[in-house]
PDB file of N, CA, C and O in Angstrom:
ATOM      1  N   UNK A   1     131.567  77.289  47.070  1.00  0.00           N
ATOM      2  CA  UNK A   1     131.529  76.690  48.380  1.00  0.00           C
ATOM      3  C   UNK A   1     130.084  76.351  48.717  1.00  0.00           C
ATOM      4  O   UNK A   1     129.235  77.140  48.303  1.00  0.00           O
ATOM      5  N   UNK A   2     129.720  75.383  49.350  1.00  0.00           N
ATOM      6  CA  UNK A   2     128.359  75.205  49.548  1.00  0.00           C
ATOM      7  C   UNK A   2     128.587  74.902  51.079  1.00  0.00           C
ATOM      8  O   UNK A   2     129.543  74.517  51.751  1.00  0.00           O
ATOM      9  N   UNK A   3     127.334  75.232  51.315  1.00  0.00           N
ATOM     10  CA  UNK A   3     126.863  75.907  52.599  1.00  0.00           C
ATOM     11  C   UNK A   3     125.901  74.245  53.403  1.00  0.00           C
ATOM     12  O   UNK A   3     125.450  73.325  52.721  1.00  0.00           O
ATOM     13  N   UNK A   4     125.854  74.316  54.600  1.00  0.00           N
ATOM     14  CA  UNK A   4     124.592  74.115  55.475  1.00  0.00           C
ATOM     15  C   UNK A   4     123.889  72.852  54.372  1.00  0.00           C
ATOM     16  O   UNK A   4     122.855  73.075  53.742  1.00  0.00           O
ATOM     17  N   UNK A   5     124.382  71.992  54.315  1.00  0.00           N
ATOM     18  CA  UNK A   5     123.681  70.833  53.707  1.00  0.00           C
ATOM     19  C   UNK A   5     123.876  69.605  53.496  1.00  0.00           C
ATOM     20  O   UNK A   5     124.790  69.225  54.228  1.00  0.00           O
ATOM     21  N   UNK A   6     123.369  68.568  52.693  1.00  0.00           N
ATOM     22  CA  UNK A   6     122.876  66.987  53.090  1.00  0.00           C
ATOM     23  C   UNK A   6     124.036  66.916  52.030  1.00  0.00           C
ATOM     24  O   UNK A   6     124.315  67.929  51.389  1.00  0.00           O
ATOM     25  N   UNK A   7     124.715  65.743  51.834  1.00  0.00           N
ATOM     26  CA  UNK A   7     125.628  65.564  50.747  1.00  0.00           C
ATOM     27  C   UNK A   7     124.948  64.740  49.693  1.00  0.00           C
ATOM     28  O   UNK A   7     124.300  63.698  49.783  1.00  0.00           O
ATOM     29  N   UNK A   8     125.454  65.907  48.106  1.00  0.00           N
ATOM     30  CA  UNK A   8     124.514  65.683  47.500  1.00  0.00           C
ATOM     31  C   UNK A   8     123.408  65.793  46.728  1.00  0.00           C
ATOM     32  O   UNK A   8     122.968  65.220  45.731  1.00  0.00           O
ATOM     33  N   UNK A   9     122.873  67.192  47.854  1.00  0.00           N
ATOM     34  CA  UNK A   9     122.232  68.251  47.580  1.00  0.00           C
ATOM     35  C   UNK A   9     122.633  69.652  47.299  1.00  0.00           C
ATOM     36  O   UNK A   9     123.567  69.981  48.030  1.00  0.00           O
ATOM     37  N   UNK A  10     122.163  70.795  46.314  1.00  0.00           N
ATOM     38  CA  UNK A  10     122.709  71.921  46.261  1.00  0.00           C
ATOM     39  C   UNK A  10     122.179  73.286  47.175  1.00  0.00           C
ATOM     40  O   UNK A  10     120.995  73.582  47.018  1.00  0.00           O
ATOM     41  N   UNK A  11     122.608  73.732  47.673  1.00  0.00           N
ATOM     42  CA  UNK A  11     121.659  75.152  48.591  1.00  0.00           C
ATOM     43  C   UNK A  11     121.983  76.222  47.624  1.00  0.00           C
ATOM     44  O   UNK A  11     122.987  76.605  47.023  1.00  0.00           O
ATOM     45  N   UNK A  12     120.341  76.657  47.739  1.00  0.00           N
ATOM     46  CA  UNK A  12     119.836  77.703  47.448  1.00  0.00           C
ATOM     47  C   UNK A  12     119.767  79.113  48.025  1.00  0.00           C
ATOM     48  O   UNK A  12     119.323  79.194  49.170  1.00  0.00           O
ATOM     49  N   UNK A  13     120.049  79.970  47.557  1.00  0.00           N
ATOM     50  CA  UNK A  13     120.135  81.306  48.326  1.00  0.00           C
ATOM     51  C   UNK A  13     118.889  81.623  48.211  1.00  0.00           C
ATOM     52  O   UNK A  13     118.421  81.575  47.073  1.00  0.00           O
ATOM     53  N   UNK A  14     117.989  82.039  49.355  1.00  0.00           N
ATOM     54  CA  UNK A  14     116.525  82.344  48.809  1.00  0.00           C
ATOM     55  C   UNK A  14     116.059  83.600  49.412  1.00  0.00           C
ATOM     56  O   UNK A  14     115.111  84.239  48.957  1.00  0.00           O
ATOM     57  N   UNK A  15     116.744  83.942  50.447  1.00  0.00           N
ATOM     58  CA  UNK A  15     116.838  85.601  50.801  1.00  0.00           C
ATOM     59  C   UNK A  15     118.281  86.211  51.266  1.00  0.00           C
ATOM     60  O   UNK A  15     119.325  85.680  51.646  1.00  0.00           O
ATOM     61  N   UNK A  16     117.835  87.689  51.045  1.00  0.00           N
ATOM     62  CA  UNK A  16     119.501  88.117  51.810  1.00  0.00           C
ATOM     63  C   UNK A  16     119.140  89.433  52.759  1.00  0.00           C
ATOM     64  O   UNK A  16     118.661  90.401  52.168  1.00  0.00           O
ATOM     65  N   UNK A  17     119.299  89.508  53.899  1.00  0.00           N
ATOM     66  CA  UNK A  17     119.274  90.642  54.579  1.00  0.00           C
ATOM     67  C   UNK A  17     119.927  91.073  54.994  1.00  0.00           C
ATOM     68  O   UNK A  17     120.601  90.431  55.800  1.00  0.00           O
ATOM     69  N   UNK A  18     120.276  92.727  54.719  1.00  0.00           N
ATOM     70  CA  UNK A  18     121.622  93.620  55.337  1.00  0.00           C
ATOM     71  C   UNK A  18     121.250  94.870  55.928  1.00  0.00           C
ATOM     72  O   UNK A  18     120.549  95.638  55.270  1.00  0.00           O
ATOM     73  N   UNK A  19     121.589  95.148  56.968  1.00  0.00           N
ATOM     74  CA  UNK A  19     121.351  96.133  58.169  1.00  0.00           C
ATOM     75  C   UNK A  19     122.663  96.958  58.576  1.00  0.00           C
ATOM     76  O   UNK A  19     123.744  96.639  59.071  1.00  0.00           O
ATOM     77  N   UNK A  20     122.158  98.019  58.198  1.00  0.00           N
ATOM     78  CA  UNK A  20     123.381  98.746  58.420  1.00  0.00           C
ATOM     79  C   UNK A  20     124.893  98.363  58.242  1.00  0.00           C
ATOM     80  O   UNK A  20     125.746  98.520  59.116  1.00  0.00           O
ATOM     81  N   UNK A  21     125.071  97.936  57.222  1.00  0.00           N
ATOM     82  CA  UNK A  21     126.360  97.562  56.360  1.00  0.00           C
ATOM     83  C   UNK A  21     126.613  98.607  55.320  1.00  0.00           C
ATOM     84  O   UNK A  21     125.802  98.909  54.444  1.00  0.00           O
ATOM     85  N   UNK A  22     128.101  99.272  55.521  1.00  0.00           N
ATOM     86  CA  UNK A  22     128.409  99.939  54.718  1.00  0.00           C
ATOM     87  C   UNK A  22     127.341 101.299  54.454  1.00  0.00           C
ATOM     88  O   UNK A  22     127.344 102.014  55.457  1.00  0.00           O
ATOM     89  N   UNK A  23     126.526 101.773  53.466  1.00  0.00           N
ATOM     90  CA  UNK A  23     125.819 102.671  52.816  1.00  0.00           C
ATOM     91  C   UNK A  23     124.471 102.018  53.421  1.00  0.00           C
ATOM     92  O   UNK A  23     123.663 102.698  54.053  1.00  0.00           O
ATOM     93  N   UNK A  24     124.319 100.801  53.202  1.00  0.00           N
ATOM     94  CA  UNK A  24     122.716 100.193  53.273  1.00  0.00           C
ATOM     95  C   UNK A  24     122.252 100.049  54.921  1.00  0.00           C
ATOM     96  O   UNK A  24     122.545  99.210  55.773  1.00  0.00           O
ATOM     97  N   UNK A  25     121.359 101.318  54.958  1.00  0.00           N
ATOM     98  CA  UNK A  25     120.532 100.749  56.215  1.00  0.00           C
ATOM     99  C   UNK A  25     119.994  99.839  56.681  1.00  0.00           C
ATOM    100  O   UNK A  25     119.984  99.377  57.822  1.00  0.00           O
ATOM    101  N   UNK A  26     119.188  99.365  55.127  1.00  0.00           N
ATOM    102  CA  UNK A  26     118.160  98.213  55.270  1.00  0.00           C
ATOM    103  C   UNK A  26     117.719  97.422  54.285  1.00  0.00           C
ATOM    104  O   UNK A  26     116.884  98.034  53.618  1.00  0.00           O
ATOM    105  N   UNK A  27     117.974  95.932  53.751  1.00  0.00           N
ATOM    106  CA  UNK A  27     118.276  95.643  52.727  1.00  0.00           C
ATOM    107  C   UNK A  27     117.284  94.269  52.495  1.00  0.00           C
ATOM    108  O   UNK A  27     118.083  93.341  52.365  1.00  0.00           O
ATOM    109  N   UNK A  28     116.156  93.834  52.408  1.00  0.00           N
ATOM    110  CA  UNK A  28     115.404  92.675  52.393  1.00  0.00           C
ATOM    111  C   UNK A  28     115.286  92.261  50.631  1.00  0.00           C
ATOM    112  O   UNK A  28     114.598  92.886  49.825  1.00  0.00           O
ATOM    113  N   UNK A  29     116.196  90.983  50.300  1.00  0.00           N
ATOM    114  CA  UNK A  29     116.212  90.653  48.898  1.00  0.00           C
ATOM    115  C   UNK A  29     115.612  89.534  49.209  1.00  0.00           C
ATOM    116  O   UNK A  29     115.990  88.845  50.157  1.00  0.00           O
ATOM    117  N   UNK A  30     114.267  89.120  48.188  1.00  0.00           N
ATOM    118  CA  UNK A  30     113.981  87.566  48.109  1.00  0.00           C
ATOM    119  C   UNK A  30     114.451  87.500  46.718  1.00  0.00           C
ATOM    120  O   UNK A  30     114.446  88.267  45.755  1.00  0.00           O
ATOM    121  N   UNK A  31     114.887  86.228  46.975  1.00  0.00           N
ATOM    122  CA  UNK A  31     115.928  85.454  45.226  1.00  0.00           C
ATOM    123  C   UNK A  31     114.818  85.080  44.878  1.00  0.00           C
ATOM    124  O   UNK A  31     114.111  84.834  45.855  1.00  0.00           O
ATOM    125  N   UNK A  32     113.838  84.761  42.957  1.00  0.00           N
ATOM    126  CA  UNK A  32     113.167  83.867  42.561  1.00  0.00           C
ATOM    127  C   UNK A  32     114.261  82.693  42.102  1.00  0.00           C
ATOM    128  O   UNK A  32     115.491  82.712  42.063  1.00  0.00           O
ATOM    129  N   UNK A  33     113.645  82.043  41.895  1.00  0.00           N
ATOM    130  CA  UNK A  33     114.227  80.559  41.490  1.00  0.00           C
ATOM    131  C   UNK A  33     114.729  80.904  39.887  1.00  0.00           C
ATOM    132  O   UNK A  33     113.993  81.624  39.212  1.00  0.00           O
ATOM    133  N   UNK A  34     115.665  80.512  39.450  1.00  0.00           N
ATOM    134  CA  UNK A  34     116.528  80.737  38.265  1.00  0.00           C
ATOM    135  C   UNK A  34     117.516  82.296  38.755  1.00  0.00           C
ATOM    136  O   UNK A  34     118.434  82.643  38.012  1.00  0.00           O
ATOM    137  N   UNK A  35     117.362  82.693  39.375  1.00  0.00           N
ATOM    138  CA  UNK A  35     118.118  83.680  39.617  1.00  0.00           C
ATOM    139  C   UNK A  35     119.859  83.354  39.746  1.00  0.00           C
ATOM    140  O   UNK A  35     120.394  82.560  40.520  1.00  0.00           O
ATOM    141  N   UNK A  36     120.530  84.256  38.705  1.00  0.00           N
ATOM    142  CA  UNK A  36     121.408  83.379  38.180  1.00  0.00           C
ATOM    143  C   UNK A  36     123.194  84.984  38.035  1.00  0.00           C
ATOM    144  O   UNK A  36     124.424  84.927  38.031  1.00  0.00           O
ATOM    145  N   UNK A  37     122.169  86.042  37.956  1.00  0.00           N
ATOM    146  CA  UNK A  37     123.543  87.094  37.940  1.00  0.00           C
ATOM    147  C   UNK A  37     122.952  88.487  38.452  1.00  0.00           C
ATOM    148  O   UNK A  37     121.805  88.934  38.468  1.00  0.00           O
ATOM    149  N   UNK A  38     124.518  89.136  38.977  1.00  0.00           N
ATOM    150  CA  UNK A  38     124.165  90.540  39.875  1.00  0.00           C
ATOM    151  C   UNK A  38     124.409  91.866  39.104  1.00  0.00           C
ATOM    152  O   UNK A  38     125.476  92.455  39.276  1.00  0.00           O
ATOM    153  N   UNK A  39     123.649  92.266  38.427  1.00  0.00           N
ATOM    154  CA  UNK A  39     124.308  93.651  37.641  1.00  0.00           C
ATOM    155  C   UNK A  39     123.689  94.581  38.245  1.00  0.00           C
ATOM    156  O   UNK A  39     122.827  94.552  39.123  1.00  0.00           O
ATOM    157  N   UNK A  40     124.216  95.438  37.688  1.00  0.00           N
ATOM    158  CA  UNK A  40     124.165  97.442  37.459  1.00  0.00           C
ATOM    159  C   UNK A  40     125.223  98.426  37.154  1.00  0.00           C
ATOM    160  O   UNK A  40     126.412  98.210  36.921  1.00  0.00           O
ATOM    161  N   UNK A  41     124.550  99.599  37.198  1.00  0.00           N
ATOM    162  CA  UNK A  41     125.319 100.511  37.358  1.00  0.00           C
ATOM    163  C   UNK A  41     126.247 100.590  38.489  1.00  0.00           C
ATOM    164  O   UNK A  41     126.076 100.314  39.676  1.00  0.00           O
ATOM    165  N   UNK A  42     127.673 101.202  37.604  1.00  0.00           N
ATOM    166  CA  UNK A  42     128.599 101.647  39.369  1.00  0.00           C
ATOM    167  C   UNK A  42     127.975 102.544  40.076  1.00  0.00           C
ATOM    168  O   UNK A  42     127.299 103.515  39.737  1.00  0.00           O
ATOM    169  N   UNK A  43     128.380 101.963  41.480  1.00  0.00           N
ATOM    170  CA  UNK A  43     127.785 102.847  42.554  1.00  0.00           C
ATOM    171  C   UNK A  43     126.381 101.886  42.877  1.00  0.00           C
ATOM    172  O   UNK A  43     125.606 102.457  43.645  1.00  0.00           O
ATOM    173  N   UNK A  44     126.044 100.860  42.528  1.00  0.00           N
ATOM    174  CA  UNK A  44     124.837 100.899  42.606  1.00  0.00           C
ATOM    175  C   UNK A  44     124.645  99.996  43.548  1.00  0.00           C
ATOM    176  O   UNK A  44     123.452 100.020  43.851  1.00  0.00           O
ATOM    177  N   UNK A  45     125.437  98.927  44.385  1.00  0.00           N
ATOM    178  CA  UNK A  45     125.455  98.647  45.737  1.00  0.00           C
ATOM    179  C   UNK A  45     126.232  97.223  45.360  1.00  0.00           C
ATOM    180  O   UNK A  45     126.924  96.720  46.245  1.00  0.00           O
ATOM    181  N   UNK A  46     126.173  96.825  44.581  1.00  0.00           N
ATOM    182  CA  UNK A  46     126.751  95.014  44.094  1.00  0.00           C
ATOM    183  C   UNK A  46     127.551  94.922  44.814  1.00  0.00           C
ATOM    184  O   UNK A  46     127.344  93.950  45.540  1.00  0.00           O
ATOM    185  N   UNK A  47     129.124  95.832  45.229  1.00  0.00           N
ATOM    186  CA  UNK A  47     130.147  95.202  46.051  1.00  0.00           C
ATOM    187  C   UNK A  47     129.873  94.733  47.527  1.00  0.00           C
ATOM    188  O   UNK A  47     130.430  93.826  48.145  1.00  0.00           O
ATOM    189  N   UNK A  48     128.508  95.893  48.084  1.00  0.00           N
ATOM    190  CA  UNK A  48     127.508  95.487  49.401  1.00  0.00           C
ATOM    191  C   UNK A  48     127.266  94.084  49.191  1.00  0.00           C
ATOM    192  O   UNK A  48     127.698  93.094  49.782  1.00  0.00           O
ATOM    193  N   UNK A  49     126.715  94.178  48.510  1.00  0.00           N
ATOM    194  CA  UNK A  49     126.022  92.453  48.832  1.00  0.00           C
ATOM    195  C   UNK A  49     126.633  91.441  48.870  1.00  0.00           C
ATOM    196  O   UNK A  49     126.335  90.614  49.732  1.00  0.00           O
ATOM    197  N   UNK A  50     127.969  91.113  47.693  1.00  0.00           N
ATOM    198  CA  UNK A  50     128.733  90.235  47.467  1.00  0.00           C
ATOM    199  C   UNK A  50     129.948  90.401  49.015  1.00  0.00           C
ATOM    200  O   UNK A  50     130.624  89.454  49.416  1.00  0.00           O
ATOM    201  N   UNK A  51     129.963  91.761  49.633  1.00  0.00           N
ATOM    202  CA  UNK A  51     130.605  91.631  50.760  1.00  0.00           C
ATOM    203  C   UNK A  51     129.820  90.673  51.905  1.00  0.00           C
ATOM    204  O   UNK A  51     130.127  89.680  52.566  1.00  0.00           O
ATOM    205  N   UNK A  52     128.314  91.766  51.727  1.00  0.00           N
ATOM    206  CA  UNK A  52     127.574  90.342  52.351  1.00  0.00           C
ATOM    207  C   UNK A  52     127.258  89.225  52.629  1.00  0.00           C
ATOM    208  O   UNK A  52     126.868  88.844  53.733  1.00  0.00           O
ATOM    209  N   UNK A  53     127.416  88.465  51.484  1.00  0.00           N
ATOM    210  CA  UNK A  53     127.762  87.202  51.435  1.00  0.00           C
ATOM    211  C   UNK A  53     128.773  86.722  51.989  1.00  0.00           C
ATOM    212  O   UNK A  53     128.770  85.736  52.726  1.00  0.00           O
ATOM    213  N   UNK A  54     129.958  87.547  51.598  1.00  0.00           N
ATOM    214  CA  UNK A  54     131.333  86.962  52.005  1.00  0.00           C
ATOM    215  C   UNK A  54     131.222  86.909  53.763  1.00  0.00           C
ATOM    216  O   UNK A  54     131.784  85.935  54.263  1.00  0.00           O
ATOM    217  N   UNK A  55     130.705  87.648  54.499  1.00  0.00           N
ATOM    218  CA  UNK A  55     130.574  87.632  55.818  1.00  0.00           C
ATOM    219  C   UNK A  55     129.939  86.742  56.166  1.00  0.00           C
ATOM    220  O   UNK A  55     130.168  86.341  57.307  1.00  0.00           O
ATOM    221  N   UNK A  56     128.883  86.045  55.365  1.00  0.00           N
ATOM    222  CA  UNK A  56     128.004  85.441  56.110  1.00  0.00           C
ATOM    223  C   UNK A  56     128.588  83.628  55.469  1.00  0.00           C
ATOM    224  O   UNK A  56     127.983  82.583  55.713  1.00  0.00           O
ATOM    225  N   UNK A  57     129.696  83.736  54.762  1.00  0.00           N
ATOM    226  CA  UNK A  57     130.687  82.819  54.138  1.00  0.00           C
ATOM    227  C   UNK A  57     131.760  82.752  55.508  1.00  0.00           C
ATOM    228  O   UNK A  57     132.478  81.763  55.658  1.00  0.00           O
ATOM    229  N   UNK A  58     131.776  83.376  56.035  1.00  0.00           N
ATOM    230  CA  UNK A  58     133.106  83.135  57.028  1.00  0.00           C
ATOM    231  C   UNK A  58     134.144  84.180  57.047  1.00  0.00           C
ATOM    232  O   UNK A  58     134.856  84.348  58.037  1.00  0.00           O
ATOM    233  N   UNK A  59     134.238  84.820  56.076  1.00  0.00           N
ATOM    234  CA  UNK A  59     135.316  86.262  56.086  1.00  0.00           C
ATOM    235  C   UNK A  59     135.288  87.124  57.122  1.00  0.00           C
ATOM    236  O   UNK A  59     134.259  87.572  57.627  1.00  0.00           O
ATOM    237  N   UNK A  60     136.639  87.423  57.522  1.00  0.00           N
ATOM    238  CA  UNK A  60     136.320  88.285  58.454  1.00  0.00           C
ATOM    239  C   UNK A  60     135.809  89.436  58.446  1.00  0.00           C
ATOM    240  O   UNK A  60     135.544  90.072  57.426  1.00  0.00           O
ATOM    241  N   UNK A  61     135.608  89.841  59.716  1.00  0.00           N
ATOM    242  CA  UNK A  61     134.695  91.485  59.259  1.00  0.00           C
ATOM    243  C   UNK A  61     135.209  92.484  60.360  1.00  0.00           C
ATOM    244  O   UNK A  61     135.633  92.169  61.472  1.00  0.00           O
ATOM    245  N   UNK A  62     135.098  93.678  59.868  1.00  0.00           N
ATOM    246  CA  UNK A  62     135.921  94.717  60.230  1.00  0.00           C
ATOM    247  C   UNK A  62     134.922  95.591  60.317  1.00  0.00           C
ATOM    248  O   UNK A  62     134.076  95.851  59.461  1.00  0.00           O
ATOM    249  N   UNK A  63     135.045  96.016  61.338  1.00  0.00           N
ATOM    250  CA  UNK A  63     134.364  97.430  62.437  1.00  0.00           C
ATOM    251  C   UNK A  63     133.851  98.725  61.227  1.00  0.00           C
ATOM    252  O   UNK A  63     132.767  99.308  61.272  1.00  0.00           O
ATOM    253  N   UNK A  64     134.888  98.947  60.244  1.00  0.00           N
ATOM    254  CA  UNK A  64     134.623  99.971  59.822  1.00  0.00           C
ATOM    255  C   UNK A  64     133.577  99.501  58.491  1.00  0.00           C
ATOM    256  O   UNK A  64     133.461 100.336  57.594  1.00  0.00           O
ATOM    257  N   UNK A  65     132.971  98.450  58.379  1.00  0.00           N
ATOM    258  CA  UNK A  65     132.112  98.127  57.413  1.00  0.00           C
ATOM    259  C   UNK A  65     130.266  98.650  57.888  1.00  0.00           C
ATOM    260  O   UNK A  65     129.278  98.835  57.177  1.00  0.00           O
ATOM    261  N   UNK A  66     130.520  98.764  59.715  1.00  0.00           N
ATOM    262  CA  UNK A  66     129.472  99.206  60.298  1.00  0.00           C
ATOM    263  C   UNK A  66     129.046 100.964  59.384  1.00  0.00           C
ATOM    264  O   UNK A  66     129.879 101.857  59.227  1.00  0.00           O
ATOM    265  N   UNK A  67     127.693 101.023  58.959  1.00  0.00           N
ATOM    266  CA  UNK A  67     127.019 102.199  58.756  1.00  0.00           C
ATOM    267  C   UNK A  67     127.421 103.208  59.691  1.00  0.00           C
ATOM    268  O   UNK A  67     127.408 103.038  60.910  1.00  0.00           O
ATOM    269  N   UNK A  68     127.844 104.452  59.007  1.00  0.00           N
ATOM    270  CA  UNK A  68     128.101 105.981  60.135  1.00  0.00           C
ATOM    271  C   UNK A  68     126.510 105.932  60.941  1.00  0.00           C
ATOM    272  O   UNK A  68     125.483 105.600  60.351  1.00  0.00           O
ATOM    273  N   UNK A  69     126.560 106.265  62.141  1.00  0.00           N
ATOM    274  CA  UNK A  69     125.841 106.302  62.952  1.00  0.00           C
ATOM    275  C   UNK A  69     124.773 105.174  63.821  1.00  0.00           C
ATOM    276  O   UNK A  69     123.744 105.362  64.470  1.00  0.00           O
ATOM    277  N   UNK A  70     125.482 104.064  63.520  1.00  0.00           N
ATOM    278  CA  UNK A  70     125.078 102.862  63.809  1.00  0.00           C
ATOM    279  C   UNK A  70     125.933 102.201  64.724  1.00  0.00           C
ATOM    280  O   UNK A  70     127.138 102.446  64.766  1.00  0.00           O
ATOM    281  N   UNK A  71     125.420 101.439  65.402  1.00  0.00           N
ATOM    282  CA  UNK A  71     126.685 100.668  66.617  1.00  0.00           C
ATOM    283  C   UNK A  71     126.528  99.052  65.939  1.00  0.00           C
ATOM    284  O   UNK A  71     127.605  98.457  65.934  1.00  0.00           O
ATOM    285  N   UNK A  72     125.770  98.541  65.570  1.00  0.00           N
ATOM    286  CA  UNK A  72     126.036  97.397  64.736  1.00  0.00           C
ATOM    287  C   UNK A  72     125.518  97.329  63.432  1.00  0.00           C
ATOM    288  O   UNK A  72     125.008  98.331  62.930  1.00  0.00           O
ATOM    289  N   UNK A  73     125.620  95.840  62.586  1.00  0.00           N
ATOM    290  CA  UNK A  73     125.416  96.242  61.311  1.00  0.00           C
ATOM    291  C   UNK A  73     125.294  94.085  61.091  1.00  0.00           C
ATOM    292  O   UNK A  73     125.966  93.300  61.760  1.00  0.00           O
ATOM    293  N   UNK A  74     124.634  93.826  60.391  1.00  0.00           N
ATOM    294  CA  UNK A  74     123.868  92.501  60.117  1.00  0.00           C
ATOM    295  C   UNK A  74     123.930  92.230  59.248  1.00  0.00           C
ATOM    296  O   UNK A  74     123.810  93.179  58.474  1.00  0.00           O
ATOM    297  N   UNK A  75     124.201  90.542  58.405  1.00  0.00           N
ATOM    298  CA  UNK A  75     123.424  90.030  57.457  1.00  0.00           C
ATOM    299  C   UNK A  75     123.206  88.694  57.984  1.00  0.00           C
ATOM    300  O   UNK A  75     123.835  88.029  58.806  1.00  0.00           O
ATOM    301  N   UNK A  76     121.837  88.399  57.100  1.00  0.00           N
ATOM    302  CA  UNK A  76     121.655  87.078  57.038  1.00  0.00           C
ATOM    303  C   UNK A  76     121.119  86.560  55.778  1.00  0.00           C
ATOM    304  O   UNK A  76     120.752  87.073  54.720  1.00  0.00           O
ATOM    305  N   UNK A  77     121.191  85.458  56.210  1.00  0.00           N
ATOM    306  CA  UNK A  77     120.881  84.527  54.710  1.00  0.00           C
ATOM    307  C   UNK A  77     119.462  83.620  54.689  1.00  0.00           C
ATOM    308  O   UNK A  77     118.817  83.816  55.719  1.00  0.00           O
ATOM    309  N   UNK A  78     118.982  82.910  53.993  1.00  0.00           N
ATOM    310  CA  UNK A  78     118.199  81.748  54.231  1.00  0.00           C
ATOM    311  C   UNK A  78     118.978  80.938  52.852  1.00  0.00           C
ATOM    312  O   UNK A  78     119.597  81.586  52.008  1.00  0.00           O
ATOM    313  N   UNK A  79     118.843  79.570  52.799  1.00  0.00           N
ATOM    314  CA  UNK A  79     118.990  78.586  51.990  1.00  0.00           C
ATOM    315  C   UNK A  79     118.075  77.607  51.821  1.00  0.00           C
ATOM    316  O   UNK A  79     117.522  77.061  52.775  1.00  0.00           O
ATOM    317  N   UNK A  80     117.858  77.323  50.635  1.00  0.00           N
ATOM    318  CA  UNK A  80     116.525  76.187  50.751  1.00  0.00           C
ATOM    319  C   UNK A  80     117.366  75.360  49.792  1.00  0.00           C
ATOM    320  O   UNK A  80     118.050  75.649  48.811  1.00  0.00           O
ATOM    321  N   UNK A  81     117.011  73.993  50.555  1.00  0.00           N
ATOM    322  CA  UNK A  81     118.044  72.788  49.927  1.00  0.00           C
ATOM    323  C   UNK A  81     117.323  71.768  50.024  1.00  0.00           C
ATOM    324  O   UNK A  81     116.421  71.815  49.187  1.00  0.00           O
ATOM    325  N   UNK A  82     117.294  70.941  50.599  1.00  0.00           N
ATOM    326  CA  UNK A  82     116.684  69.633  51.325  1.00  0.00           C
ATOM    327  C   UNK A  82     115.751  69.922  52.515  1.00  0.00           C
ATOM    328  O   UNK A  82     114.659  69.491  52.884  1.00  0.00           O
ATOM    329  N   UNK A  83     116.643  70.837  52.964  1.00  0.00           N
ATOM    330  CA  UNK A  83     116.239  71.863  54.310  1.00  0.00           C
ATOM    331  C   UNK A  83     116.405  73.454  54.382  1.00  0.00           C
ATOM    332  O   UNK A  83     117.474  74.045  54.228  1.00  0.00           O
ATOM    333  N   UNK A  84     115.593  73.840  54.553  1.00  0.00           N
ATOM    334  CA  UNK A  84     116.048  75.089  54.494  1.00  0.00           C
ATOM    335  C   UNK A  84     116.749  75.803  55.822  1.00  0.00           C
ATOM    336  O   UNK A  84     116.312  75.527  56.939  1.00  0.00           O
ATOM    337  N   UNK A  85     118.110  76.948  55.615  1.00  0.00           N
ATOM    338  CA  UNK A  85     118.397  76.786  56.667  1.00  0.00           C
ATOM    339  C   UNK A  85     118.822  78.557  56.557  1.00  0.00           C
ATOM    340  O   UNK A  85     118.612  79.170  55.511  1.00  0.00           O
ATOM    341  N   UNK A  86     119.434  79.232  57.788  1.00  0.00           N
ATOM    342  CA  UNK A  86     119.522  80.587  58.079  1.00  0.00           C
ATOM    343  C   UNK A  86     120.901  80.643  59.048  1.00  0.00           C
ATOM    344  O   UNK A  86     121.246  79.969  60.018  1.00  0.00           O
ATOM    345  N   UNK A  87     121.480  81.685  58.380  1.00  0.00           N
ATOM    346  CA  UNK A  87     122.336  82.046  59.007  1.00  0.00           C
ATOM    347  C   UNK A  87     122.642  83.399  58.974  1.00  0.00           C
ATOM    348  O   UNK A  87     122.722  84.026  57.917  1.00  0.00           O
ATOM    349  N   UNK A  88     122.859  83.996  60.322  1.00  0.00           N
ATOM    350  CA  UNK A  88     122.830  85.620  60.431  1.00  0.00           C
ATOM    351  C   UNK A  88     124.135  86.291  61.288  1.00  0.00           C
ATOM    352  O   UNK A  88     123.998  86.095  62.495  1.00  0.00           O
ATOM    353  N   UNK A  89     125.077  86.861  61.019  1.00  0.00           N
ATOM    354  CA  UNK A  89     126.705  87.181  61.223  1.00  0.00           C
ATOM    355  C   UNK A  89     126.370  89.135  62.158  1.00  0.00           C
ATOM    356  O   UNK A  89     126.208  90.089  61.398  1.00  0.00           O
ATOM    357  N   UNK A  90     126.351  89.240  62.849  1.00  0.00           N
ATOM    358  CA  UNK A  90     126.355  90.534  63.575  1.00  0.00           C
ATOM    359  C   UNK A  90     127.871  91.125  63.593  1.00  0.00           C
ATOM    360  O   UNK A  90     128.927  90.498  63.522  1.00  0.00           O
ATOM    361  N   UNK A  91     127.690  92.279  63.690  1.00  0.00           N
ATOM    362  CA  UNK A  91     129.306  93.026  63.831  1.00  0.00           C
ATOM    363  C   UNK A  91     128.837  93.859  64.680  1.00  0.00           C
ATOM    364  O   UNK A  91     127.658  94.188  64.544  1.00  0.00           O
ATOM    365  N   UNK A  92     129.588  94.397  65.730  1.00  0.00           N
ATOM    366  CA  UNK A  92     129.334  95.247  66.806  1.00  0.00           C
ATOM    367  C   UNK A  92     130.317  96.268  66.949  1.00  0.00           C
ATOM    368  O   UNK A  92     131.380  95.761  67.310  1.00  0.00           O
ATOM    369  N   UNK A  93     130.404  97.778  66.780  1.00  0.00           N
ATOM    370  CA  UNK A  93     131.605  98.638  67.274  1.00  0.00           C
ATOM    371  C   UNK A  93     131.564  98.397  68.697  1.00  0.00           C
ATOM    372  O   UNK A  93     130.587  98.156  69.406  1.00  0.00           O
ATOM    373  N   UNK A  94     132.976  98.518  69.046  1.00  0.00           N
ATOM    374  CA  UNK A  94     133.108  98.635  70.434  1.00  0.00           C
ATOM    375  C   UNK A  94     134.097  99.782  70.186  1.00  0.00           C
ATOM    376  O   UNK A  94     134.469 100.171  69.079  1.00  0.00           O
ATOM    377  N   UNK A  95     134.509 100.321  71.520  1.00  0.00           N
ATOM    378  CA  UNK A  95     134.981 101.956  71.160  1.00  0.00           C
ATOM    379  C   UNK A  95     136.397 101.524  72.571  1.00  0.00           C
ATOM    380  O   UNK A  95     137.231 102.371  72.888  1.00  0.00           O
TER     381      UNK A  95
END
């Protein structure tokens, strides 16, 4: 799916930030250019991020993805394309 852009052009993922999502308090990724696949070990956070994405894709999001002891929980993106552009998805418990 491509995101936020000129037709034509491809967007680039060029950062990812996640805040209190799931396990991750605090999460600042800059992408280099060729950056191309997500590995590790299990346990080692990959389904976080790729959820991340998916939120900041349009999926819905559910209360219980918020961090224990946190009242909200964040990601955002940047894209560099033609233009570079940002988009940031908040989740809020309400009780």
């Amino acid at each position: 799916m491509m995101i936020d852009q000129a037709p034509g052009m491809s967007a680039v993922l060029t950062l990812l930030r996640i805040r209190n999502l799931a396990l991750v308090e605090e999460l600042e990724w800059q992408l280099e250019p060729g950056f191309v696949a997500i590995t590790g070990e299990t346990g080692a956070g990959k389904s976080i991020i790729i959820g991340a994405l998916q939120l900041l894709l349009g999926e819905r999001a559910d209360k219980s993805l918020i961090r224990a002891a946190a009242s909200r929980a964040s990601a955002a993106r940047c894209n560099a394309g033609n233009r570079v552009t940002a988009r940031t998805h908040w989740m809020v418990a309400t009780t």
